[in-house]
C-alpha positions as CSV (number, residue, x, y, z in Angstrom):
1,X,21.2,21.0,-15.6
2,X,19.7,22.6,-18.1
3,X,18.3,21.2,-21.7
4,X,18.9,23.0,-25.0
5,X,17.8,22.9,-28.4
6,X,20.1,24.4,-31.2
7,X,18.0,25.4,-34.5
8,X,20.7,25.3,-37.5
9,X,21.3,24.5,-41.5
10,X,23.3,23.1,-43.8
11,X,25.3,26.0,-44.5
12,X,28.8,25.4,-43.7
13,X,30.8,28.3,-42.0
14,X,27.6,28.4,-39.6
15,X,27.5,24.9,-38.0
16,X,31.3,25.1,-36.2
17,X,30.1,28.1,-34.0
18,X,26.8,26.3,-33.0
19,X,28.7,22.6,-32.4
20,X,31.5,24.7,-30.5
21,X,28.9,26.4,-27.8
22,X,27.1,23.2,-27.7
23,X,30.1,21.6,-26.5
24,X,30.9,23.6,-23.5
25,X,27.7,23.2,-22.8
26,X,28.0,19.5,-22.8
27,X,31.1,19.9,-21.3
28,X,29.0,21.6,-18.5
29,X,26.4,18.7,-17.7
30,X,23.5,20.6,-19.9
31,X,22.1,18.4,-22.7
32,X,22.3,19.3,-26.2
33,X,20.6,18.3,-29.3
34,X,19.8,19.5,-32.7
35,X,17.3,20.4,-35.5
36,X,18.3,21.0,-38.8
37,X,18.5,20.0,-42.5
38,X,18.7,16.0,-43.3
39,X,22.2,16.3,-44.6
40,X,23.7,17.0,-41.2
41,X,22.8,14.4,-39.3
42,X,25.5,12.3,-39.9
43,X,28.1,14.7,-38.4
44,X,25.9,15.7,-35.7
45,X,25.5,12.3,-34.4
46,X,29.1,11.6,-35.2
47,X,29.9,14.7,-32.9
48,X,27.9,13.1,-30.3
49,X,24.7,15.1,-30.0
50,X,21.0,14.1,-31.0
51,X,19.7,14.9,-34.1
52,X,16.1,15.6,-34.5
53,X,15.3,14.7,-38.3
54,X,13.1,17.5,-40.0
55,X,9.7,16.9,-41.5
56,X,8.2,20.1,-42.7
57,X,11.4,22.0,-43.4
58,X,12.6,22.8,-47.0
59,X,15.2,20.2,-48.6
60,X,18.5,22.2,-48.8
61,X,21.7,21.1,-48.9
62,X,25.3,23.3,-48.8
63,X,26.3,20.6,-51.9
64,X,24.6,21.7,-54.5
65,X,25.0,25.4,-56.1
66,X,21.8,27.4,-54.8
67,X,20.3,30.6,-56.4
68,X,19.6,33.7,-54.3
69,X,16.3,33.1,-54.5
70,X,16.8,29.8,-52.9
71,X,19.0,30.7,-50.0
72,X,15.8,33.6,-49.4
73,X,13.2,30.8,-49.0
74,X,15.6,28.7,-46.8
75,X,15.9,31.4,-44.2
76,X,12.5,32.8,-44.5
77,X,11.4,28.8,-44.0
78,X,8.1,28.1,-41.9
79,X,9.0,24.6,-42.3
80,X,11.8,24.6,-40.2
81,X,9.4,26.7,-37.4
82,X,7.0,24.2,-37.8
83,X,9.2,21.6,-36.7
84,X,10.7,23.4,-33.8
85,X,7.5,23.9,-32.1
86,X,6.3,20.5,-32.5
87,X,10.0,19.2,-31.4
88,X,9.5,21.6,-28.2
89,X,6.0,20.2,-28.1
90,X,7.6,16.9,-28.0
91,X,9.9,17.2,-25.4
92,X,10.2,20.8,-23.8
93,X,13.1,22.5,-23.6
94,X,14.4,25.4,-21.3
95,X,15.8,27.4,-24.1
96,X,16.3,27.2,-27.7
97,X,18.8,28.7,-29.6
98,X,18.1,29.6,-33.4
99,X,20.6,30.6,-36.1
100,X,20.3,34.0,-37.1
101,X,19.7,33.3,-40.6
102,X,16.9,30.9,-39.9
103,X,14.1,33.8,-39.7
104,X,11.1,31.2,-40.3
105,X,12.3,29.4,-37.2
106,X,13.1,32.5,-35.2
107,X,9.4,33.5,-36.2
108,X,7.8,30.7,-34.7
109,X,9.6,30.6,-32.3
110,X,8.4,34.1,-31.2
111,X,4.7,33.7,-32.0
112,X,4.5,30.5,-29.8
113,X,6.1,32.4,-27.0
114,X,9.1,30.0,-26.3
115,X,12.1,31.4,-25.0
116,X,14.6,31.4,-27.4
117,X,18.5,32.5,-27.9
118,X,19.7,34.0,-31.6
119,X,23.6,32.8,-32.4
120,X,24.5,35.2,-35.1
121,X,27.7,33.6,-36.1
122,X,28.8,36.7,-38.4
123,X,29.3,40.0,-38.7
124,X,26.5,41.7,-36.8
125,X,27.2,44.9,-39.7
126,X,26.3,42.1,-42.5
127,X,23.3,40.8,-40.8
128,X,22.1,44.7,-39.9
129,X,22.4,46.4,-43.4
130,X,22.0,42.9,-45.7
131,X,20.4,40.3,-44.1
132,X,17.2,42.7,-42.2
133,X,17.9,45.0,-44.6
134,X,18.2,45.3,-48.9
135,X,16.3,42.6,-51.1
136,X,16.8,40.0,-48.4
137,X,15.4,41.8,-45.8
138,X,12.5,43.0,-48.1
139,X,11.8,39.3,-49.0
140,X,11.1,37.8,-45.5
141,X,8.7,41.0,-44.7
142,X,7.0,40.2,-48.4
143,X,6.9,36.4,-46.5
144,X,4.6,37.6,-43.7
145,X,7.9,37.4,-41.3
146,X,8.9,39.9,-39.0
147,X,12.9,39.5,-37.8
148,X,12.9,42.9,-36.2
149,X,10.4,42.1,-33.7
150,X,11.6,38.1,-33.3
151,X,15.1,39.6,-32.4
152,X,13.4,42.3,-30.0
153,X,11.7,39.0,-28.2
154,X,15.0,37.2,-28.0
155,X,16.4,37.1,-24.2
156,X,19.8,37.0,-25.6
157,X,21.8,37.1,-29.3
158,X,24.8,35.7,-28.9
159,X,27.4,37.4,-31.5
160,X,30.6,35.8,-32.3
161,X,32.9,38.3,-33.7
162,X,35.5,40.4,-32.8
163,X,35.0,44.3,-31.7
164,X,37.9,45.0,-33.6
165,X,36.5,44.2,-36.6
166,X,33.0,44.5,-36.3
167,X,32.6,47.0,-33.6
168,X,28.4,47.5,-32.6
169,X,26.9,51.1,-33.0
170,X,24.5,51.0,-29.7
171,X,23.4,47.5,-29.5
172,X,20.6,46.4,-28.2
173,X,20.1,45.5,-24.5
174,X,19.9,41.6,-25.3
175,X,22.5,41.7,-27.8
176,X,25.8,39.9,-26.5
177,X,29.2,40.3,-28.8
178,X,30.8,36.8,-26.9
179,X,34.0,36.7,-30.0
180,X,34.8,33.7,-32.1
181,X,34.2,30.3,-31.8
182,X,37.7,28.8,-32.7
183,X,39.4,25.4,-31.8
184,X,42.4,25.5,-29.5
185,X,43.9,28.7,-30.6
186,X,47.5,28.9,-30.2
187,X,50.1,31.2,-32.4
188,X,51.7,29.5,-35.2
189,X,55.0,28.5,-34.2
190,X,56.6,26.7,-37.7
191,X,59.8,26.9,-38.7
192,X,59.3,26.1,-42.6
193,X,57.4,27.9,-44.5
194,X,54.1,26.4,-45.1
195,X,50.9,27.7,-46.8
196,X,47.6,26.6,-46.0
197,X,45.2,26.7,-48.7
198,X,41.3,26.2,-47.8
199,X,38.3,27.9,-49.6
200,X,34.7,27.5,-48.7
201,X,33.0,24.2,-47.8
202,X,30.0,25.3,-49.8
203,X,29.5,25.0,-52.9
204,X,30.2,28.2,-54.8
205,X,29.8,28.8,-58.6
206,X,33.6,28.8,-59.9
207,X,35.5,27.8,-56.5
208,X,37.6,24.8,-58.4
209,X,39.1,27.7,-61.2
210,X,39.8,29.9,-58.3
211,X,41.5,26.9,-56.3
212,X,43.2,25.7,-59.1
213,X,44.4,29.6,-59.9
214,X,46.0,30.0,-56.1
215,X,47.4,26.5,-56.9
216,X,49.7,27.3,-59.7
217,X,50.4,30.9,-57.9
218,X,52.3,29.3,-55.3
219,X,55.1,28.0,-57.5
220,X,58.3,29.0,-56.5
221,X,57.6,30.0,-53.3
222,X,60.1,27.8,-51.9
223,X,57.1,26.6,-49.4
224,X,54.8,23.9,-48.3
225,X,52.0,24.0,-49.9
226,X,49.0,21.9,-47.9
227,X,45.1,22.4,-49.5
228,X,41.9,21.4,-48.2
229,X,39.2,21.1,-50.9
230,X,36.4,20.1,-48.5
231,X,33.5,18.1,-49.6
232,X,32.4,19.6,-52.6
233,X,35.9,19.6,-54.7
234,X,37.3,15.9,-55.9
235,X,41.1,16.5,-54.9
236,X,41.5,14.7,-57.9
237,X,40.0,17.0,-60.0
238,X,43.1,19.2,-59.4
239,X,45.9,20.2,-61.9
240,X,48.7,18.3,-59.7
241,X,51.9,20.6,-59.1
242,X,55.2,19.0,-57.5
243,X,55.4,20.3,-54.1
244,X,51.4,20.9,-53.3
245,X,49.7,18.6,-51.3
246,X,45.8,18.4,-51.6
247,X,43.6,16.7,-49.3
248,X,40.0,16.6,-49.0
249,X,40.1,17.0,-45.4
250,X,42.7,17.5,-42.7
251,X,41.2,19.9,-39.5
252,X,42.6,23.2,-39.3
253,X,43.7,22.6,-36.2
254,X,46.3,20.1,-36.9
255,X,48.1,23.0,-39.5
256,X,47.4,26.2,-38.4
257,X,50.1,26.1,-35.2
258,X,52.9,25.3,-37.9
259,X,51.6,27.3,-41.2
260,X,53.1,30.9,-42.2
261,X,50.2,32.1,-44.6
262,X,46.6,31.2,-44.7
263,X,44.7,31.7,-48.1
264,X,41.0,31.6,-47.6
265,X,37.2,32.9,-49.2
266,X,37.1,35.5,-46.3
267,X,34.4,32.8,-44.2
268,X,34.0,34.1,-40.8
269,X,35.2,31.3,-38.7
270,X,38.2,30.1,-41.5
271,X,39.4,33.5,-40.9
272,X,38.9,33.8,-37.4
273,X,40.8,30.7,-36.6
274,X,44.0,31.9,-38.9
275,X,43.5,35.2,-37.0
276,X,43.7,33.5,-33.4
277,X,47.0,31.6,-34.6
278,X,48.5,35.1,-35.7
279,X,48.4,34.0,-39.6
280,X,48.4,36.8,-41.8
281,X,45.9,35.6,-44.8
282,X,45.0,36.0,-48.3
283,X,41.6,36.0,-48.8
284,X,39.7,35.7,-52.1
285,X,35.3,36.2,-51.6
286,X,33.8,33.5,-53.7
287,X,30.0,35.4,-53.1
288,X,29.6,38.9,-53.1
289,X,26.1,38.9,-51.5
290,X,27.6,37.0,-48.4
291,X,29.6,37.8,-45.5
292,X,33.1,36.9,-46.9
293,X,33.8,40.4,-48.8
294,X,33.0,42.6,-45.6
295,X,35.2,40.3,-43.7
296,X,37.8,40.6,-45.9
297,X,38.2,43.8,-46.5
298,X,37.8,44.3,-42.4
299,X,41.2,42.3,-42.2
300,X,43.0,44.3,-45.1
301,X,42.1,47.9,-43.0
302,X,43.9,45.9,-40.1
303,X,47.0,45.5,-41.7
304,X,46.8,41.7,-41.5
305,X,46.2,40.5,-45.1
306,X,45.1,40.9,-48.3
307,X,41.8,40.6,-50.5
308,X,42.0,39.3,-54.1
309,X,39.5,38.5,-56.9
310,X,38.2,35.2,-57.8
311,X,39.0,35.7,-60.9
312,X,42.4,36.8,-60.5
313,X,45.1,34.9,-62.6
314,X,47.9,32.9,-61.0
315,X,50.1,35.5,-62.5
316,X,48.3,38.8,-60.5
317,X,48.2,36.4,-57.1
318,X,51.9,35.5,-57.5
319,X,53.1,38.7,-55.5
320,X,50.6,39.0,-53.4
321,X,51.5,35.2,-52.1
322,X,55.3,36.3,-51.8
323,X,54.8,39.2,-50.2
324,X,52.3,38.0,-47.2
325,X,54.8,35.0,-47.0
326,X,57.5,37.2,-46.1
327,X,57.7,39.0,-43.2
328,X,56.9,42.8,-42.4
329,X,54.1,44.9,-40.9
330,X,51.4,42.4,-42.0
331,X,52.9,39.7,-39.4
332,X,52.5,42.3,-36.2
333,X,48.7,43.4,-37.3
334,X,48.1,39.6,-37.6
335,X,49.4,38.6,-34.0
336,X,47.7,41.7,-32.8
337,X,44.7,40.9,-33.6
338,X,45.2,36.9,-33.0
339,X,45.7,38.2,-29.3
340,X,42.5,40.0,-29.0
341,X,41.0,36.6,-30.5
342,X,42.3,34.3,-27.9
343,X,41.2,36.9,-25.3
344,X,37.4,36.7,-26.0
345,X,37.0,33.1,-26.2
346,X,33.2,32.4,-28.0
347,X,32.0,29.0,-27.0
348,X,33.0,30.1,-23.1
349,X,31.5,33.5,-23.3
350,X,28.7,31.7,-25.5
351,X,27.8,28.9,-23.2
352,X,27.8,31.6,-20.0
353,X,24.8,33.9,-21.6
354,X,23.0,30.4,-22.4
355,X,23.3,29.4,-18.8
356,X,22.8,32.8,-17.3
357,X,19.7,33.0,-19.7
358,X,18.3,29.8,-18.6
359,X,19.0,30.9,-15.1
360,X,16.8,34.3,-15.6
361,X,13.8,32.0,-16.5
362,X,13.2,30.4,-13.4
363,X,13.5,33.7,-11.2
364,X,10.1,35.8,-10.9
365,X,9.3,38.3,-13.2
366,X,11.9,36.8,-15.4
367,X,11.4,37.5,-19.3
């Protein structure tokens, strides 16, 4: 059995694809355990892996409303390298497996010649033409780091999207598109009507008026209305409306098989599981410099939903609600492309390049 090392952050939408993989590797006999910011290691542990506390990395948390310039030094972080090569140091590993955005880590990882795995649990189009490329990618080469030639070194980058919607011009040779990490994806087999309302579990500048705004658009719907603030909205910060319930938490899972309509922030992985239980959504980008708007607007050219403005008024979302509700073309593109989710499952696919990877090492003339 094999012994892996899974480099993460506190950044929400990224940490489900990582703990998903790291599963079915568990599941598999390997050992798993984690290094990443302070603030996860209570649902790391309570997921039952070991957490390896930083002590060099940069304090960051997903709570708190971060600037650009913030989010650059996160992923351009030495810190974080730091204290994967003295972890490794500590107690070797056979591979480790670095999130994509962590480009300090996926540095060091490089220059102390460990063998190392990149999870890119987006779009590879976003992390292509913004992430290496544009004022980010122009930041982390200003930074001394170099993610072209880290991602060159990798022996394998794991990508979990869907060709459908992300389709990869000529990938590179290590470069692995495995699909979406999802829970127990199953089509949505309710009877009522029942909308599922869940934006971002990051903290995103204006995400309670945009709640509250899809809130009062689902009046008269004749519907269920079920929303999931997450940790950084009070539920009972909300405007109350007869017929909505709000919790802070309730898993996906549990909803999706009985909802009709999923309204999200266009996150990878909230969007991919709604996809995978054939739910058309609505989706509303809360940051235009993330992934959420090019996923979005990938779903809307499939037929299967519809992107709105954050700002939009309960008013201009109304119709939009009512009409992805009801049935039509929408419901088809959604269960199309739900069926090409459940037939690329990520954390399988995922945990098979780790364990062929680790594999490779111990062959001569392996990489």
């Amino acid at each position: 059995m094999a012994d892996y090392l899974f480099v993460t952050w506190d950044g929400g939408g990224n940490v489900p694809p990582a703990v998903g993989i790291a599963r079915e590797l568990r599941r598999r006999g390997h050992t798993v355990r984690f290094l990443g910011h302070a603030g996860q290691e209570q649902a790391l542990t309570a997921a039952g892996f070991e957490f390896v506390p930083p002590r060099h990395a940069r304090a960051f948390s997903s709570g708190l409303v971060n600037s650009p310039l913030t989010m650059m030094a996160t992923f351009g972080d030495r810190g974080l390298g730091r204290d994967l090569v003295a972890e490794v140091g500590r107690r070797p590993v056979d591979l480790v497996v670095v999130d994509c955005l962590m480009v300090g880590a996926m540095h060091a990882a490089h220059a102390a010649g460990l063998r190392f795995a990149v999870l890119e649990h987006l779009y590879d189009e976003y992390y292509r033409r913004v992430v290496l490329s544009g004022p980010m990618g122009l930041n982390l080469r200003v930074r001394g780091l170099r993610p072209h030639a880290a991602l060159a070194a990798a022996s394998a980058r794991l990508v979990t999207s869907l060709p459908q919607l992300d389709p990869l011009p000529r990938p590179a040779s290590n470069v692995r598109q495995v699909g979406p990490v999802v829970e127990a994806a199953s089509p949505a087999v309710g009877s009522a009507p029942l909308v599922l309302v869940s934006l971002s579990t990051y903290a995103y500048r204006g995400m309670q008026r945009s709640l509250e705004s899809v809130v009062e658009a689902t009046a008269g719907l004749g519907a269920r209305v079920v929303v999931t603030t997450g940790p950084v909205i009070d539920p009972a910060d909300l405007r109350p409306r007869p017929g909505v319930e709000v919790h802070r938490y309730v898993p996906h899972a549990e909803l999706m098989p009985s909802a009709t309509l999923f309204v999200g922030h266009g996150g990878h992985g909230g969007t991919m599981t709604a996809l995978a239980h054939d739910l058309p959504v609505v989706l509303m980008p809360m940051y235009d410099l993330a992934d959420q708007p090019l996923v979005a607007r990938s779903v809307e050219r499939a037929g299967a939903g519809r992107v709105v403005d954050r700002k939009a008024s309960p008013e201009q979302l109304a119709p939009v609600l009512a009409a992805l509700l009801d049935d039509g073309p929408h419901r088809s593109a959604a269960a199309r492309l739900g069926a090409a989710v459940r037939a690329l499952p990520g954390a399988a696919n995922g945990a098979d390049v780790l364990e062929e990877t680790t594999r490779q090492a111990v062959q001569p003339g392996a990489k």
